[in-house]
C-alpha positions as CSV (number, residue, x, y, z in Angstrom):
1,X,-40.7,-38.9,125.8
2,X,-40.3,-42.0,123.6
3,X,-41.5,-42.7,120.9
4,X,-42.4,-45.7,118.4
5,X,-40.9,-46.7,115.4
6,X,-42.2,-44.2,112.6
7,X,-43.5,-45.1,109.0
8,X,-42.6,-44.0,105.4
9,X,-44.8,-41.3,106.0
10,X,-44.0,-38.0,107.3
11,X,-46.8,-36.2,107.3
12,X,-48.2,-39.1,109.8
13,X,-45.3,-39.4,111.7
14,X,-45.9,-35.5,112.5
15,X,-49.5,-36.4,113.7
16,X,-48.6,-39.0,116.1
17,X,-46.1,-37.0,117.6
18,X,-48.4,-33.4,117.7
19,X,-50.4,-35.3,119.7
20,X,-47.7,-36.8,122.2
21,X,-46.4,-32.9,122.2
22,X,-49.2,-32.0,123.1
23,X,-50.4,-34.6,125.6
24,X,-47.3,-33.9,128.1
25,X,-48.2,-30.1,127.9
26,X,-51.2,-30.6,129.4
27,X,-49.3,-31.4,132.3
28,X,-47.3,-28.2,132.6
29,X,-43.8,-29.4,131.3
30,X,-41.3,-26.7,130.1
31,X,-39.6,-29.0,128.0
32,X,-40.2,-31.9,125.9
33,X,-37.5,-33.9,124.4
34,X,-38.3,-36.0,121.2
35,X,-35.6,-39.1,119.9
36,X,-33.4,-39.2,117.4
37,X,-34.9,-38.7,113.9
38,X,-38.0,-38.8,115.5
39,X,-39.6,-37.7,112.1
40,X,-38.5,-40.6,109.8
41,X,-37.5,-44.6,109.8
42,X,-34.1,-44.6,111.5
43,X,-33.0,-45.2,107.9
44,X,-29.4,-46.2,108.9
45,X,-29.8,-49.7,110.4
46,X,-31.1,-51.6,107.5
47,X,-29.8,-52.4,103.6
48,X,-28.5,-49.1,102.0
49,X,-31.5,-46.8,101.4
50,X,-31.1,-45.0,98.2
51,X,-34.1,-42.7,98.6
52,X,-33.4,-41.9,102.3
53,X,-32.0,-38.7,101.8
54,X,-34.2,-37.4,100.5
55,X,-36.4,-37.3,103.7
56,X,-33.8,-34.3,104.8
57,X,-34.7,-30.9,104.9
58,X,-33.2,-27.3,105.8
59,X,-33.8,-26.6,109.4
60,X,-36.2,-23.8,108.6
61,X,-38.5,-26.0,105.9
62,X,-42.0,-27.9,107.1
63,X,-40.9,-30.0,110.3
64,X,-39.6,-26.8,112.5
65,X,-42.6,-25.1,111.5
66,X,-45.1,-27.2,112.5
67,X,-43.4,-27.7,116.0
68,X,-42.7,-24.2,116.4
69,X,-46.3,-24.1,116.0
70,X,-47.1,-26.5,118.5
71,X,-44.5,-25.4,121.1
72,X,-46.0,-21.3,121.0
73,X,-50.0,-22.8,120.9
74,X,-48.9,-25.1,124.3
75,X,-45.9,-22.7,125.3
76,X,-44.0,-25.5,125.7
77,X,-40.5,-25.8,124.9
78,X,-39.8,-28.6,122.1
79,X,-36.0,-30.5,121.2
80,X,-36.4,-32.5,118.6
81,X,-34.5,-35.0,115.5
82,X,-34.6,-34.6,112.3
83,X,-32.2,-35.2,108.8
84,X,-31.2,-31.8,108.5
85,X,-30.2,-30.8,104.7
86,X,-27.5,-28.0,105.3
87,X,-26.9,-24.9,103.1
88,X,-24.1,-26.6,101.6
89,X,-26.5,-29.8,100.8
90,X,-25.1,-32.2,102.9
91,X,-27.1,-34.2,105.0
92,X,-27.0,-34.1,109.1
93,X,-28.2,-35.7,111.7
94,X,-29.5,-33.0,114.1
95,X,-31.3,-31.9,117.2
96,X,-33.4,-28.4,116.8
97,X,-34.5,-26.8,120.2
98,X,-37.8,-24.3,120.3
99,X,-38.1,-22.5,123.2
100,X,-41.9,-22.0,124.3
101,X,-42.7,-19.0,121.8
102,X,-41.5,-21.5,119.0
103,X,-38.2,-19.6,118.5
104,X,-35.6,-21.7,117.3
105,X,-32.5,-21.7,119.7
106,X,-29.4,-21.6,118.8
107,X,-25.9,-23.5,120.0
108,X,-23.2,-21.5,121.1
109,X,-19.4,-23.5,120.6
110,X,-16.1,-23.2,122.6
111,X,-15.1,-20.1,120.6
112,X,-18.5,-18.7,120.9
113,X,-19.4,-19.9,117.5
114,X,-23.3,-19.6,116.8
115,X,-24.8,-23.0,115.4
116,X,-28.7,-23.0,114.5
117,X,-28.8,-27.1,115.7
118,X,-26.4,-29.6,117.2
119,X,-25.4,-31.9,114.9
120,X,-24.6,-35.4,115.9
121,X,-20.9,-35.5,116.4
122,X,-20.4,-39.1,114.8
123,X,-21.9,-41.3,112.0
124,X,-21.4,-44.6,113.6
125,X,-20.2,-47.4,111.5
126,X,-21.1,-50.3,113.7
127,X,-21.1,-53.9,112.7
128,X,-21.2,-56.2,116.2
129,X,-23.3,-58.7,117.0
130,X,-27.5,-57.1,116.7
131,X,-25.8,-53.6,116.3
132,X,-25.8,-53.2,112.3
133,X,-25.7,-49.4,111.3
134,X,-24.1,-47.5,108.6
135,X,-25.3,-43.7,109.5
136,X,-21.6,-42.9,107.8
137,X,-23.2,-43.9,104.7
138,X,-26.2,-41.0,104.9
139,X,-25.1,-38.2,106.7
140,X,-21.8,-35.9,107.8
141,X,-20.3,-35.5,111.5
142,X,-21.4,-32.2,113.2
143,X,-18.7,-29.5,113.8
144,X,-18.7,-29.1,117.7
145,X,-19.9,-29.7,120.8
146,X,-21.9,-26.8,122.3
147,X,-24.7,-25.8,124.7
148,X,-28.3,-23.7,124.7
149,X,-29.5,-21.7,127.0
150,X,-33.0,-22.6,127.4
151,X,-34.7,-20.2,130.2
152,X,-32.0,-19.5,132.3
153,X,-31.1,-23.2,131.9
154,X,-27.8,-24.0,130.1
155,X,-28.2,-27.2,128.0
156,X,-25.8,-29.5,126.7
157,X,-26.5,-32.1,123.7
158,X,-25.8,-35.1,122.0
159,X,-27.5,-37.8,120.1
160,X,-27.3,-41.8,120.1
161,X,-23.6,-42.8,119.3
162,X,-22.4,-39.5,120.5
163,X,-23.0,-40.8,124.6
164,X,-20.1,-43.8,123.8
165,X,-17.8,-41.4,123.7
166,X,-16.4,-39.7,127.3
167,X,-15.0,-36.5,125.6
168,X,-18.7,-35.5,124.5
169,X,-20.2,-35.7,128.2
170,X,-16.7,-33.7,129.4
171,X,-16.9,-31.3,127.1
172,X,-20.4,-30.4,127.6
173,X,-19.7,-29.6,131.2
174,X,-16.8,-27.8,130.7
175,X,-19.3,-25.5,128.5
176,X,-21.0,-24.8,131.3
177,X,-24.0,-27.7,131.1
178,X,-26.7,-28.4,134.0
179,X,-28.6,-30.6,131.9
180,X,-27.8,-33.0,128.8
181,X,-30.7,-33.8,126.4
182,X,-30.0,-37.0,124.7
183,X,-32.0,-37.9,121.4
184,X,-31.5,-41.5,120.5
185,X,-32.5,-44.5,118.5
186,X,-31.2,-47.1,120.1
187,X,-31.5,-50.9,120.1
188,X,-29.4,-54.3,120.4
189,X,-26.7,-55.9,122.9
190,X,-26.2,-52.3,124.2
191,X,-30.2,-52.2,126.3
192,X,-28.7,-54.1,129.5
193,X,-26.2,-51.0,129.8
194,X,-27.9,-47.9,128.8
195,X,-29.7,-46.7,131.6
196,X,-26.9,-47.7,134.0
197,X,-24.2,-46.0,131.7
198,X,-26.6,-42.8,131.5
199,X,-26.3,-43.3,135.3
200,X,-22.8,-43.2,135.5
201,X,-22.2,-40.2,132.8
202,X,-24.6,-38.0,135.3
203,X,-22.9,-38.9,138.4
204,X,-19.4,-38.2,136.5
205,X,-19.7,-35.1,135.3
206,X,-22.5,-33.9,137.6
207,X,-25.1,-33.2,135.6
208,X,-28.8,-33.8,134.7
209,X,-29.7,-36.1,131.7
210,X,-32.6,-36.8,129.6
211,X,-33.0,-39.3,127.2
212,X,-35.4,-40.5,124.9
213,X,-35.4,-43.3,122.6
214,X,-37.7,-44.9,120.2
215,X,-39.2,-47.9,121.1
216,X,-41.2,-51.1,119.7
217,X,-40.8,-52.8,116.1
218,X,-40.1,-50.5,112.7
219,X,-40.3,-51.8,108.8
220,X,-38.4,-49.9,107.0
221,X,-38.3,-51.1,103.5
222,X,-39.0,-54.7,105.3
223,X,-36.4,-54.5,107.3
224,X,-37.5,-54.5,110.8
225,X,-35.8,-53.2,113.7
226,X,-36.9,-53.7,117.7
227,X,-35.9,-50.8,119.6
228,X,-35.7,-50.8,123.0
229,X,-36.6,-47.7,124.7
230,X,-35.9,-47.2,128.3
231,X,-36.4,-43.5,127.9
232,X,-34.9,-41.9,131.5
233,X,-34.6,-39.0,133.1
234,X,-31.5,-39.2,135.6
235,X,-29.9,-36.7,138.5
236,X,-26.2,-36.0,138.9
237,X,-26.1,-37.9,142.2
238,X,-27.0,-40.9,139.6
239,X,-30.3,-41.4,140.9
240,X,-33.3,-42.2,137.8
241,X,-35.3,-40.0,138.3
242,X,-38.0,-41.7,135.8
243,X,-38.0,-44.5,133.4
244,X,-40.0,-45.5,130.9
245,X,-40.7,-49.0,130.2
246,X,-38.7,-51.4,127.6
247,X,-40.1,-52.2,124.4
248,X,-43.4,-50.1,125.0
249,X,-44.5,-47.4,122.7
250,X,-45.1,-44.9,122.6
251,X,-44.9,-43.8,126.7
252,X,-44.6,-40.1,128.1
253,X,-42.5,-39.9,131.3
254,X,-41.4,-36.8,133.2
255,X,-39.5,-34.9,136.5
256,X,-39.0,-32.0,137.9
257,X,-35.1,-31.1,137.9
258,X,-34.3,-29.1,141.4
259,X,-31.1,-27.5,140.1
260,X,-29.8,-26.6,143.2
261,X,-29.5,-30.5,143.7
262,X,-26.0,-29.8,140.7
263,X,-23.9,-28.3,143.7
264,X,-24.9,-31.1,146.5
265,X,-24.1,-33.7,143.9
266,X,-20.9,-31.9,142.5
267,X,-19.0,-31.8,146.2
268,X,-20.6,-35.1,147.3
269,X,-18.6,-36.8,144.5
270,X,-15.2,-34.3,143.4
271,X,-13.9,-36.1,140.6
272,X,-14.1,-32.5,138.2
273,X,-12.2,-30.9,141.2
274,X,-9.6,-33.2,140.8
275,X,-9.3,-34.0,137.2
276,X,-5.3,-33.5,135.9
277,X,-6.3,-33.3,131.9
278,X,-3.1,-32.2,131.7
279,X,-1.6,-35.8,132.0
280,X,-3.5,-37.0,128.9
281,X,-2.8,-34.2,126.5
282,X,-0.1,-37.5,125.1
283,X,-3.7,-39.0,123.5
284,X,-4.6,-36.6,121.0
285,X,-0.5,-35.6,120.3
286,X,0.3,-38.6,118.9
287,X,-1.0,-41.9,117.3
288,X,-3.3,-44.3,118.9
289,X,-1.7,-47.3,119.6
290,X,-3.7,-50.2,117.3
């Protein structure tokens, strides 16, 4: 689902998006997958925001609540962005999964590590062309990659920035992942690719993704931001499975994902067969060359 740019207000962010929520589970959808931040202004692509943390909260304050509470009245399963305020007080940028009873899930690392939300890997600092953030600025880089197991599904994660970056999409499938759920809050020069890069990540590492972006104009603090949605939901053969259209907000789109499509797609195209990872260990042993 995608939706459009949010106000200053929280409480009425909440409301547009119970009602979304609630919209796509009258269709009978097991999951539904909210953007990046979904809660708040995308705070981090304008003039420094002083008063922007302050929209961060611990993972079990208001906003899980009231979409556990939605997710066990529709008994749909809810992933969804938010600044996430940690126990040590720093600031996150994170993804928090309900299952359908409104249980939180929680992340499980490489080493078996147990994380209550995935926290986005990155804080991009990103000055090119249209592309003007400084997330760096607000929050911390998450800890590790990791996957949920959501109804027998394993799901991998990552938000915005995090899908520019190949060892993110490898490492959720060597954790196992079927599916990739991809919050994000993206606009600029990068629209003409995303869809067709999402394409390409599925068909790589043969799996299923799902992404959804905002879309349409934000103010925040008069700056005003056009994002570009696109939401999609793509197969590991690289086929889009469903699309949502550019600019428009807010727009619910859905699929149904036939697993057993993973193995079809996984020998029809090899390349994890023949990987040789062993030939690049050089890359993270030494210096990158400027």
């Amino acid at each position: 689902m995608q939706s459009g740019g949010c106000g200053p207000s929280v409480p009425e962010n909440l409301a547009a998006l119970a009602v979304l929520v609630q919209q796509a589970s009258h269709k009978g959808r097991d999951l539904v997958l909210l953007p990046e931040l979904c809660t708040t202004a995308y705070f981090a692509s304008g003039p420094f925001d002083p008063e922007a943390q302050k929209w961060a909260e611990p993972v079990d304050g208001p906003t899980t609540k009231f979409f556990s509470d939605i997710a066990r009245k529709t008994s749909t399963a809810v992933a969804f962005g938010m600044a996430e305020r940690g126990a040590d007080g720093i600031v996150y940028n994170s993804l928090v999964l309900l299952d359908s009873r409104g249980y939180l899930v929680e992340g499980v690392g490489p080493h078996g590590e147990r994380y209550q939300t995935f926290r986005k890997l990155t804080a991009p600092s990103v000055f090119s062309g249209d592309l003007r953030v400084d997330e760096a600025a607000y929050c911390k880089p998450g800890p590790s990659p990791m996957t949920f197991d959501l109804d027998g599904v394993r799901l991998g994660a990552l938000i915005c920035y995090d899908r520019a970056f190949s060892e993110v999409w490898l490492a959720n499938r060597h954790l196992g992942a079927q599916v990739v759920i991809a919050a994000v809050s993206s606009f600029g020069w990068r629209e003409s690719l995303f869809v067709d890069d999402l394409r390409l990540r599925a068909m790589e590492v043969g799996v299923f993704v799902i992404a959804a972006n905002r879309a349409g104009l934000e103010n925040h603090r008069g700056h005003v931001t056009d994002y570009f949605g696109r939401s999609c939901i793509i197969a590991p053969s690289g086929e889009v499975l469903a699309e949502a259209k550019a600019h428009q907000q807010p727009e619910i789109i859905s699929a149904e994902l036939n697993l057993s499509e993973l193995d079809k797609a996984r020998s029809l195209w090899p390349v994890w067969n023949d990987r040789r990872p062993d030939l690049y260990r050089f890359m993270y042993d030494s210096p990158a060359a400027e």
